[in-house]
MARBA-3410 file (N, C-alpha, C, O; in Angstrom, 1 decimal):
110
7.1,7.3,-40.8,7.2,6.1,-40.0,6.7,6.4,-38.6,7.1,7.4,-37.9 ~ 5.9,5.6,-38.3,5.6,6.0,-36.7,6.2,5.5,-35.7,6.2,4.2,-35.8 ~ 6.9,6.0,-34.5,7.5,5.6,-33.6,6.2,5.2,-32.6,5.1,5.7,-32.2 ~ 7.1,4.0,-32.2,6.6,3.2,-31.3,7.3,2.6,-30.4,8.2,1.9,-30.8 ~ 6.8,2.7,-28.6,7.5,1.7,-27.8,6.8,1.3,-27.0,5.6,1.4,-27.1
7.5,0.4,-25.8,6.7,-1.0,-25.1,6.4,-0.2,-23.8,7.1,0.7,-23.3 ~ 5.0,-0.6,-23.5,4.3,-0.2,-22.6,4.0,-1.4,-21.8,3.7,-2.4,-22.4 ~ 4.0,-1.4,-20.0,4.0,-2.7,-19.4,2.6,-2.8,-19.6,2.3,-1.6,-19.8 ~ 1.6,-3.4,-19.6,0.6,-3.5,-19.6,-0.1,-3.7,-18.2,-1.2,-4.2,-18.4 ~ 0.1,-3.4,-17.0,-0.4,-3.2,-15.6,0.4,-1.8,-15.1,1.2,-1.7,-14.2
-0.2,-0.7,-16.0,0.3,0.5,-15.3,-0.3,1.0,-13.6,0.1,2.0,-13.0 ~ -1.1,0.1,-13.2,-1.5,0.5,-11.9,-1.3,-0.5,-10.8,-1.9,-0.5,-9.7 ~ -0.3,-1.6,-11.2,-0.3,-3.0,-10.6,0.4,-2.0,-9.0,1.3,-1.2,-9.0 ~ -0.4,-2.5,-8.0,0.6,-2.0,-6.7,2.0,-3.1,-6.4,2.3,-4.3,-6.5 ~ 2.5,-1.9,-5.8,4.1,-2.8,-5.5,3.8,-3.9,-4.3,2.9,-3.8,-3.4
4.6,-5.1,-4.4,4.4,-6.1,-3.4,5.7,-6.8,-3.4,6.2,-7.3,-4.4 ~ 6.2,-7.0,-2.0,7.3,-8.0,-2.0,7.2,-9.1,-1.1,7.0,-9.3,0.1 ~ 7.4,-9.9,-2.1,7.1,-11.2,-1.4,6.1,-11.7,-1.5,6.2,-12.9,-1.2 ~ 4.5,-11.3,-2.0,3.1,-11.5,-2.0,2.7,-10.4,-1.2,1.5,-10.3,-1.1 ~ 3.6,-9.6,-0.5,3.2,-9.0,0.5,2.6,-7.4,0.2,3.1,-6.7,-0.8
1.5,-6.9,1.0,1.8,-5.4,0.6,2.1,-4.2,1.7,1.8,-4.1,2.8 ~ 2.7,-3.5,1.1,3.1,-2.7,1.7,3.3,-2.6,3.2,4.2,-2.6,4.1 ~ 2.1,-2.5,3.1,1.6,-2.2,4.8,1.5,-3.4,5.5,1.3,-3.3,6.7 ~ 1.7,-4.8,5.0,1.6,-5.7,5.6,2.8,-6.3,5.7,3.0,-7.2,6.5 ~ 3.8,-5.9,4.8,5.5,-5.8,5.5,6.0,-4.7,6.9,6.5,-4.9,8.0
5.8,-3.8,6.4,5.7,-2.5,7.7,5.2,-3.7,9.3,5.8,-3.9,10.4 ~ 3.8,-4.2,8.7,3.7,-4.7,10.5,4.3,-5.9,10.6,4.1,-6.4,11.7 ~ 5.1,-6.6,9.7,5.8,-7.6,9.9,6.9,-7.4,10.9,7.2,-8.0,12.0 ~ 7.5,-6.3,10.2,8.6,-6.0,10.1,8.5,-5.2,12.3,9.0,-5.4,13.4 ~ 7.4,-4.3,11.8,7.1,-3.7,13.2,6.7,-4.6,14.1,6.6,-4.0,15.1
6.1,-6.2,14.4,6.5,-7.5,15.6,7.1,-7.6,15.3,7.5,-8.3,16.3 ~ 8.6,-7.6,14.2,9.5,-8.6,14.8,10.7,-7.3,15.3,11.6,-8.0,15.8 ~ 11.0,-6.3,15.4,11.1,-5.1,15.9,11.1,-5.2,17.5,12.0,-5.2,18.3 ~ 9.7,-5.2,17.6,9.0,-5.0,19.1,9.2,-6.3,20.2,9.4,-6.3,21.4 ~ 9.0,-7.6,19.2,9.2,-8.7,19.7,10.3,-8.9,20.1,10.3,-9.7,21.0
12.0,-8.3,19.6,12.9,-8.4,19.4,13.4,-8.0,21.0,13.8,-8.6,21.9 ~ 13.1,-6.6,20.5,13.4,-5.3,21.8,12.6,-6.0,23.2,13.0,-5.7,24.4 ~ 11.7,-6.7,23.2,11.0,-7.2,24.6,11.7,-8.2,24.9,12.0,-8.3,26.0 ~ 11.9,-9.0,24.3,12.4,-10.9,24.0,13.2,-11.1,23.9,13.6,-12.1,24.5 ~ 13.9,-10.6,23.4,15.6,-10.5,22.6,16.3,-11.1,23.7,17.0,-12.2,23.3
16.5,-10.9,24.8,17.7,-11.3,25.6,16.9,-12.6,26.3,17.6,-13.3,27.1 ~ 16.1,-12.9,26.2,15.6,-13.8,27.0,15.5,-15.2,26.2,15.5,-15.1,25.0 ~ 15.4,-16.6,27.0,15.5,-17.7,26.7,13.9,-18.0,25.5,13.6,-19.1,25.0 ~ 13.4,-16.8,25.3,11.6,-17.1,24.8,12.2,-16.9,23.6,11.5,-17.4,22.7 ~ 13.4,-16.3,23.1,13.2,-15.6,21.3,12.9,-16.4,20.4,12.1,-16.0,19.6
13.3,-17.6,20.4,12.7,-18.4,19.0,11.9,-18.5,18.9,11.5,-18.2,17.7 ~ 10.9,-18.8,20.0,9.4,-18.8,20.0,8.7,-17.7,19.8,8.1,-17.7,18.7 ~ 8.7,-16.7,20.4,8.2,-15.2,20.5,8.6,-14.6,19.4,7.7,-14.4,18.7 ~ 9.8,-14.2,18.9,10.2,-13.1,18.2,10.1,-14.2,16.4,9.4,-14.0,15.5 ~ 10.8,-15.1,16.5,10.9,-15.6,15.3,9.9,-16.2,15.1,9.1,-15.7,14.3
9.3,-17.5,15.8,7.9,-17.8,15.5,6.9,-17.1,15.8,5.9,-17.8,15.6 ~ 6.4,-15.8,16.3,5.6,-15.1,16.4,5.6,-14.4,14.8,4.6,-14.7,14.0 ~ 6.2,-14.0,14.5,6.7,-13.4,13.3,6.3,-14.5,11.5,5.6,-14.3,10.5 ~ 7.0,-15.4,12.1,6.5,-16.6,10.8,4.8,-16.6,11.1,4.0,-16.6,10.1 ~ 4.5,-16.7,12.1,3.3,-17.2,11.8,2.4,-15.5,11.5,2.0,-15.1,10.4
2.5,-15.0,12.7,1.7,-13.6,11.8,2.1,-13.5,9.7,1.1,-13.5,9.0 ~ 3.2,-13.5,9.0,3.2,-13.4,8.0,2.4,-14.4,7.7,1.3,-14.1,7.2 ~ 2.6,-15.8,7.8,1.7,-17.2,7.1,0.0,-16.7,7.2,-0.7,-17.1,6.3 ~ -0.6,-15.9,8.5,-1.8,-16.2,8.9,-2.1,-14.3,7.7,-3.1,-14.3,7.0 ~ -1.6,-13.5,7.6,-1.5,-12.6,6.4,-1.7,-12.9,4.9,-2.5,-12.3,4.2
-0.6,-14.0,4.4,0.1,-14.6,3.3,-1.7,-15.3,3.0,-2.3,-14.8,2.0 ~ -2.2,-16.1,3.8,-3.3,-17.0,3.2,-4.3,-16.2,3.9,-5.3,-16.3,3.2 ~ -4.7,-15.5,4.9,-5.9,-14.9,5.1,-6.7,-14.0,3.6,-7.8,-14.2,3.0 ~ -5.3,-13.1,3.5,-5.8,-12.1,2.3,-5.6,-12.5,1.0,-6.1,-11.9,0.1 ~ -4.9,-13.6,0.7,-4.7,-14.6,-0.6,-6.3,-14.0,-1.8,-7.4,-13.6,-1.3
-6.3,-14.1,-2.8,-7.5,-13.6,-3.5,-8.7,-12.9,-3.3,-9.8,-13.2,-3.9 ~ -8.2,-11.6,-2.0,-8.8,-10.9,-1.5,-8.4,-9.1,-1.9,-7.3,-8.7,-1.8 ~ -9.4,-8.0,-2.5,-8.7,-6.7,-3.1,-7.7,-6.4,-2.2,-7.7,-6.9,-1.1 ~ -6.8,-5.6,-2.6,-6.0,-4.7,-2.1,-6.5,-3.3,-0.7,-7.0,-2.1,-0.9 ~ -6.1,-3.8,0.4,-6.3,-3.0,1.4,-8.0,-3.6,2.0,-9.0,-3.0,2.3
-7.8,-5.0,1.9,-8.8,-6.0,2.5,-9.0,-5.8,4.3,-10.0,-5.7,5.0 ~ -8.0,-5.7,4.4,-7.8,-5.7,6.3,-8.1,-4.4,6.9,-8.6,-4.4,8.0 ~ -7.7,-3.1,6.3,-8.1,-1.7,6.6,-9.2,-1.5,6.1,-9.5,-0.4,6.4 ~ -10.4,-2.2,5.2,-11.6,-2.0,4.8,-12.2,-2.5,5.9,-13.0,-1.9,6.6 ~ -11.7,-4.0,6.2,-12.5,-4.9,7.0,-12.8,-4.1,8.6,-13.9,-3.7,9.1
-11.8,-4.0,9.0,-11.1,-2.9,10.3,-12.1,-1.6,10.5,-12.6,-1.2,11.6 ~ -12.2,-1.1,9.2,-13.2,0.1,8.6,-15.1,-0.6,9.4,-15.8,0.0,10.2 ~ -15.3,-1.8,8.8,-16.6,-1.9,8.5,-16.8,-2.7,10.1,-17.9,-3.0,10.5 ~ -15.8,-3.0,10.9,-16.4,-3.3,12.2,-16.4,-2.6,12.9,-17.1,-2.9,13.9 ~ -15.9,-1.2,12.9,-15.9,-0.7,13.8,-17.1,0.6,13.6,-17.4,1.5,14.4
-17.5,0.3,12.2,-18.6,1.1,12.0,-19.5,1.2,12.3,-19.9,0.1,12.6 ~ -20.8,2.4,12.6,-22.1,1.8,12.9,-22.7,0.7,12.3,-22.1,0.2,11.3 ~ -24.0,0.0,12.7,-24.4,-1.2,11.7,-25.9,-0.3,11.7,-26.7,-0.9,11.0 ~ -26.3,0.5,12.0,-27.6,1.3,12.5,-27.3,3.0,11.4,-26.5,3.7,12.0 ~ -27.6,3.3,10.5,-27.4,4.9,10.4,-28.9,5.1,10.3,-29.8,4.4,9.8
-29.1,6.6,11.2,-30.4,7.3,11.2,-30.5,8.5,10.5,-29.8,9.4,10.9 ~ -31.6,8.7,9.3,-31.6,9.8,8.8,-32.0,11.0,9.5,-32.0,12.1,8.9 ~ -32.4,10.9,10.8,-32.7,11.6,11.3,-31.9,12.6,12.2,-32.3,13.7,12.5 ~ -30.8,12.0,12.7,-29.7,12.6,13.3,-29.0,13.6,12.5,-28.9,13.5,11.3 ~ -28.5,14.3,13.2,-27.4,15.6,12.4,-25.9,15.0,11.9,-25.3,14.3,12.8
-25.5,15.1,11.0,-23.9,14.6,10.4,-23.1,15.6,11.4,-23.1,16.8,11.3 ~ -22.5,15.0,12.3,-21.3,15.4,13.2,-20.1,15.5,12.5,-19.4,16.4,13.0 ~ -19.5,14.7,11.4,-18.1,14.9,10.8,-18.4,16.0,9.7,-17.4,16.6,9.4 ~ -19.3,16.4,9.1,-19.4,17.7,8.2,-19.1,18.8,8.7,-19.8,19.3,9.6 ~ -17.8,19.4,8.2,-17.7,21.0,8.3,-17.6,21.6,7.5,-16.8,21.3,6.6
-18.6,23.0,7.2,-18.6,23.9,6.3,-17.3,24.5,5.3,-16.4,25.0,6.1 ~ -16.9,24.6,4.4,-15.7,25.0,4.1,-15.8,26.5,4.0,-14.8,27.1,4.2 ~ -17.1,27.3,3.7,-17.0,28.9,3.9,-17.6,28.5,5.1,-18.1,27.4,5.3 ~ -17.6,29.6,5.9,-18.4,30.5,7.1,-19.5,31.1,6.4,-19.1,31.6,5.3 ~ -20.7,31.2,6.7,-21.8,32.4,6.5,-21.9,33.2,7.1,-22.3,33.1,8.3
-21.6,34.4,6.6,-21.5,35.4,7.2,-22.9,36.3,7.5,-23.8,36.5,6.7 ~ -22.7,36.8,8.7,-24.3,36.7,9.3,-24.1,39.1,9.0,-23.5,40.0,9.4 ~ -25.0,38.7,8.1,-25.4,40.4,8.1,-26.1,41.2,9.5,-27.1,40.8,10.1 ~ -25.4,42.3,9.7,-25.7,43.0,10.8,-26.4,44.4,10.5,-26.2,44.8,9.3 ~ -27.2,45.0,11.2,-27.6,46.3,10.8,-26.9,47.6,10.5,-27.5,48.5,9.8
-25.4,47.7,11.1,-24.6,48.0,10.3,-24.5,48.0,8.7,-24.9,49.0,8.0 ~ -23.9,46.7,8.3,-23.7,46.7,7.2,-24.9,46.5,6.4,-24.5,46.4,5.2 ~ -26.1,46.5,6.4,-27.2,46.8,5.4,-27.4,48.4,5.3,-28.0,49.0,4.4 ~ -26.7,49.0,6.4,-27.2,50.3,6.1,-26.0,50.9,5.3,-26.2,52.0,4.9 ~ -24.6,50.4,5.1,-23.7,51.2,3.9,-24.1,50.4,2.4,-23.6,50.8,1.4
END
């Protein structure tokens, strides 16, 4: 008899709470935090700290709505990139993983 059991069928689905991901609770959570600590004692909080907060999630919730996963750190990615690459220039972010080691007249002669 062959054993068999239930497999979810979205083994790579990313976690989301609320519609939210990850990183886009983290900065929720980090304005209403910051908004809190600046605002908090003052006559502004509803406005500032709580409605600052509702709307940053609402303007998240429907911006990235049927958009891939990690839409805003690509986007973030591609503005601040060149729009110009020249084949001609040297790659500045490449570094060698060995050293070459430069032969001396020493060591050709053992």
């Amino acid at each position: 008899m062959l054993l068999r059991s239930k497999v979810p069928r979205a083994l790579d689905k990313k976690t989301r709470i609320f519609g939210f991901e990850l990183g886009d609770v983290l900065l929720v959570f980090l304005y209403l935090s910051m908004s809190n600590l600046l605002f908090g004692q003052t006559k502004l909080k509803p406005l500032l700290v709580w409605g600052g907060t509702t709307s940053l999630a609402a303007v998240l919730y429907f911006v990235k709505r049927g958009k891939p996963d990690g839409y805003l750190q690509h986007y973030g990615e591609f503005l601040v990139s060149p729009s110009v690459y020249s084949a001609g220039t040297p790659d500045t972010d490449y570094q060698p993983y060995f050293q070459k080691k430069e032969t001396t007249d020493e060591n050709q002669a053992i």
